[in-house]
C-alpha positions in Angstrom: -34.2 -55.8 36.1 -33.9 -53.3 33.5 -33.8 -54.1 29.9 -32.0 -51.8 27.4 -34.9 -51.0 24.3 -33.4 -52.8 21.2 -34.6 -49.3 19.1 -32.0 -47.4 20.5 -28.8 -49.2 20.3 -28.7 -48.6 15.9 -29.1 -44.7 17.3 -26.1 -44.8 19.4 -24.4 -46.7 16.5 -25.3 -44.2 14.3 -24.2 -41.3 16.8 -21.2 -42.5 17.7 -20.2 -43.1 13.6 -21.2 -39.0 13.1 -19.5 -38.0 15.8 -15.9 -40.2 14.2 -16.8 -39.1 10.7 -17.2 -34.9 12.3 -13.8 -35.4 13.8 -11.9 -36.7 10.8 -13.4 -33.8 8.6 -12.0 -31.7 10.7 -8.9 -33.1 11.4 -8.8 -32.8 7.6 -9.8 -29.4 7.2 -7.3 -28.3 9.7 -4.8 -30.5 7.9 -5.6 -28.5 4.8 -5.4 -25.2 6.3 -2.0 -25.8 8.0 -0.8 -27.1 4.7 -2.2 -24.1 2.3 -0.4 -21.7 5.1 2.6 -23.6 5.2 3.0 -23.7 1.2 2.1 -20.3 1.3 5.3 -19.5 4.1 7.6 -21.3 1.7 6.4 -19.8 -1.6 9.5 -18.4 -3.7 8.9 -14.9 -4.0 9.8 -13.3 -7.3 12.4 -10.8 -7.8 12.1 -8.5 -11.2 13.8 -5.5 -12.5 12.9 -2.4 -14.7 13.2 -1.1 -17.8 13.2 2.9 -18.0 10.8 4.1 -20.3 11.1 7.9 -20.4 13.0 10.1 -17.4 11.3 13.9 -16.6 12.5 16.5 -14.8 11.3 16.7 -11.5 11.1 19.5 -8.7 14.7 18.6 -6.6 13.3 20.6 -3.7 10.1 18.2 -3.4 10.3 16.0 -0.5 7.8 13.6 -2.0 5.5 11.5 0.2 3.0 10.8 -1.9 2.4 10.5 -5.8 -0.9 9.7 -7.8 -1.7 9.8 -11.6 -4.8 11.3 -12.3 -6.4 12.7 -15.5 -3.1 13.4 -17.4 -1.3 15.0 -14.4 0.5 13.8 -11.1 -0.7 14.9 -7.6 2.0 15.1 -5.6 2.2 15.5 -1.5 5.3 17.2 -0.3 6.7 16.7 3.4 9.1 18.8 6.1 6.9 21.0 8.1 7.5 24.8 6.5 8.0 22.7 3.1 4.5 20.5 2.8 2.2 21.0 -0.1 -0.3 19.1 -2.0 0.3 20.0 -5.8 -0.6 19.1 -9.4 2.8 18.4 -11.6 2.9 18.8 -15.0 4.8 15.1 -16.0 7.0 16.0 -18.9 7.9 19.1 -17.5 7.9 18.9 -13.4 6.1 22.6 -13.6 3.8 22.6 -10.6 0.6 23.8 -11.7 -1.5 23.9 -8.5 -0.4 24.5 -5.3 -1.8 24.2 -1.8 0.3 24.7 1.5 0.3 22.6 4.2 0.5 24.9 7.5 3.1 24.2 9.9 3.3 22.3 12.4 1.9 19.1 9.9 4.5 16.9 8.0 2.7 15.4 5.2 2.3 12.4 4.2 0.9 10.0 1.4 -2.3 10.7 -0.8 -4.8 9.0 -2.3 -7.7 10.1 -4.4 -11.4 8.5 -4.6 -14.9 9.5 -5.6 -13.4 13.1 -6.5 -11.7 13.8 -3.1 -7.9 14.0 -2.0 -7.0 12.2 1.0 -3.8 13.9 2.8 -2.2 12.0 5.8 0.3 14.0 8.1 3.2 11.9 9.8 2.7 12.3 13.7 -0.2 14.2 13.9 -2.9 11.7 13.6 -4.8 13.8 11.0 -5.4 14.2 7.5 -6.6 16.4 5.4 -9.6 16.0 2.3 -9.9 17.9 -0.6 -12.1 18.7 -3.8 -9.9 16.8 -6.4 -10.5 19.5 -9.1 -10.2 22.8 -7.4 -7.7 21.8 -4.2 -10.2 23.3 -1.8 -9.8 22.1 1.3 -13.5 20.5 2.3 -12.6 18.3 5.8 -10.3 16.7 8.0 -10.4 13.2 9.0 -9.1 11.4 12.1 -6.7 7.8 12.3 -4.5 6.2 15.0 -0.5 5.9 14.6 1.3 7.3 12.2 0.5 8.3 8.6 3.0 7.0 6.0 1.8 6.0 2.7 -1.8 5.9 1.5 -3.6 4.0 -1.6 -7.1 3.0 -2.6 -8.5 -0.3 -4.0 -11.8 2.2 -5.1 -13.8 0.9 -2.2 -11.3 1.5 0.5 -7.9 3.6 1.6 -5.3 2.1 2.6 -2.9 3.2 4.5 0.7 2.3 5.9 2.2 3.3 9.5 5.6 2.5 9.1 5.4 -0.7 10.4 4.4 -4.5 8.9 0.7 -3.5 8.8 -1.6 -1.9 6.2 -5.2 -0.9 7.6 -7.9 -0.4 4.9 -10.5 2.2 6.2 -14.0 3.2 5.6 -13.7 6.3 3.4 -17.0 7.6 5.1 -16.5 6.9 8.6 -12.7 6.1 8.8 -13.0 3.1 10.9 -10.7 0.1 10.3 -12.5 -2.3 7.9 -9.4 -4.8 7.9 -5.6 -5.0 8.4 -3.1 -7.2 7.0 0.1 -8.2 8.1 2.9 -7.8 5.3 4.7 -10.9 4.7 7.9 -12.0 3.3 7.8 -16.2 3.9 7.8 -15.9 7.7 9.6 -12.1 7.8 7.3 -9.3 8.6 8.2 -6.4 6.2 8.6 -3.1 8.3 8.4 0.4 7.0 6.2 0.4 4.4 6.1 3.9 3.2 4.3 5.2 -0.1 1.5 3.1 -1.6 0.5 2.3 -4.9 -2.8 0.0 -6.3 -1.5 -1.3 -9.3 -3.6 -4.3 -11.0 -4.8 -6.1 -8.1 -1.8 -5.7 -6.0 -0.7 -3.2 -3.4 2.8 -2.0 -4.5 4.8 -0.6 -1.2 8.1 1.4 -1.2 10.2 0.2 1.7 11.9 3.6 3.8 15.5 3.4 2.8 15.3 0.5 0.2 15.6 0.8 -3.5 12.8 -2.0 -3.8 9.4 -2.3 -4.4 7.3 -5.0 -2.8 4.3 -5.9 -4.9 1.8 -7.5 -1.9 -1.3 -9.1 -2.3 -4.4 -7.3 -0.7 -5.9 -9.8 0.6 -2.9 -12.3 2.6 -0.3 -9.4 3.0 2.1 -12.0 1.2 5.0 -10.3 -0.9 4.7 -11.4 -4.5 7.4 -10.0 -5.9 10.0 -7.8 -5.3 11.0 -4.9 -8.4 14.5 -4.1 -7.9 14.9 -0.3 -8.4 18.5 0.2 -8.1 20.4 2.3 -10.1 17.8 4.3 -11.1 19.6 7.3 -10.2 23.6 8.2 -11.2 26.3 8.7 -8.9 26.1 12.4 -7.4 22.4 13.1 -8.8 21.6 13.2 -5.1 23.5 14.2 -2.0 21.4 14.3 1.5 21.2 10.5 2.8 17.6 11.1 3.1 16.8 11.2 -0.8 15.7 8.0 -1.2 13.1 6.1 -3.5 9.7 6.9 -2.6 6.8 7.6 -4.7 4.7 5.4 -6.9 2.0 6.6 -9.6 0.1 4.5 -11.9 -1.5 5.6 -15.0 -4.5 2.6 -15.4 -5.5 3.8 -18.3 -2.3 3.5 -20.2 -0.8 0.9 -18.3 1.7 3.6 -17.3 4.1 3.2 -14.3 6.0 6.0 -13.0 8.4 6.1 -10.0 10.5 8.9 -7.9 12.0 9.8 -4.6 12.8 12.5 -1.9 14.8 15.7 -3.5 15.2 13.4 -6.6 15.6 15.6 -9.6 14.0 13.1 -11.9 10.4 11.2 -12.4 10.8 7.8 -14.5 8.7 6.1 -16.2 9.6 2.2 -16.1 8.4 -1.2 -17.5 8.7 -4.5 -15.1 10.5 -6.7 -16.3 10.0 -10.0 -15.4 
């Protein structure tokens, strides 16, 4: 008959305790996970308001789709095909320095600026335009799928908003999707995230027809905090339905944070307040 080796029964001992031991570390980890996302789900999310700083005039013909603060001045994408431009704004005074047209048939969109470019979406076009940051010359044209909305940078990447839930961060070489994210509000996806704005680490997003900000972290897509804008604007300082909040520029430098909207005829600068 056949006798079992003594040697190997410790083995299959030993085996057998891994393979239990593999099993609960895992059960664990998954444990974890399910527990971190859960936590994460249920997190209160803050709301803040605003203090205003200083109000500037600001062009009330400018149907403003993007906004960046850059070397003292605003750069400032304008949208309505016939009516687009990309254009340098004096702050205190709203006087357009610079001005480039945007041709027709392109609605533009949101801009961002990195390693001395522009970036210029359009809306429904699927195309965007780059230019020379100092002179405005227009140097190249880049290509992206959906709808162009907002657009920021975290200096490596742009990111850029469709109107939906999602932000996509692309290559700024090759335009290719590094990542998306999924904005988040608990368990409610956030939908029509317009401009975009880096501001210390976090990804602040206006929200089409909202007098809200929703500060989102760049990594989860979880809403942080929302800044309550309303009231920024009086009673009769605006009259088409369609001049709403939407334009966020940040001044790193001085810790500076200025807001506007579409036809507004003012450009705040606010604090958060917390």
């Amino acid at each position: 008959m056949f006798v079992e080796p003594r040697s190997t029964r410790p083995l299959l001992v030993l085996v057998l305790a891994l393979s239990l031991a593999s099993l609960q570390c895992n059960g664990s980890a998954n444990n974890t996970n399910v527990a971190s996302n859960s936590a994460a789900e249920n997190a209160v999310v803050a709301n803040l308001g605003y203090q205003v700083v200083n109000s500037w005039p600001h062009d009330p013909d400018a149907f403003t789709q993007g906004l960046v603060f850059v070397d003292g001045k605003l750069l400032e994408s304008t949208g309505q095909p016939g009516h687009s431009s990309l254009r340098s704004v004096d702050v205190q005074t709203g006087k357009v320095l610079k001005k480039v047209d945007v041709p027709v048939p392109y609605f533009a969109e949101g801009i961002a600026v990195l390693n001395n470019k522009i970036y210029q979406l359009t809306w429904e076009h699927r195309l965007g335009f780059i230019y020379d940051a100092q002179n405005f010359q227009k140097i190249g044209e880049f290509q992206y799928s959906g709808e162009g909305w907002g657009l920021t940078t975290d200096g490596r990447s742009l990111i850029l908003s469709d109107g939906s839930n999602r932000l996509r961060f692309l290559n700024p070489d090759s335009f290719q999707v590094v990542k998306t994210i999924a904005v988040l509000d608990g368990k409610r996806p956030i939908g029509e995230l317009n401009e975009l704005e880096y501001v210390n680490g976090e990804i602040y997003a206006n929200v089409w027809h909202q007098d809200r900000i929703a500060a989102i972290d760049p990594e989860t897509g979880r809403v942080k905090a929302w800044i309550d804008l309303s009231g920024l604007l009086q009673p009769g300082d605006v009259q088409d339905p369609e001049a709403v909040l939407n334009g966020i520029a940040f001044d790193q430098a001085s810790n500076r944070l200025f807001v506007t909207g579409k036809l507004w005829p003012k450009l705040f600068e606010i604090k958060i307040k917390q």
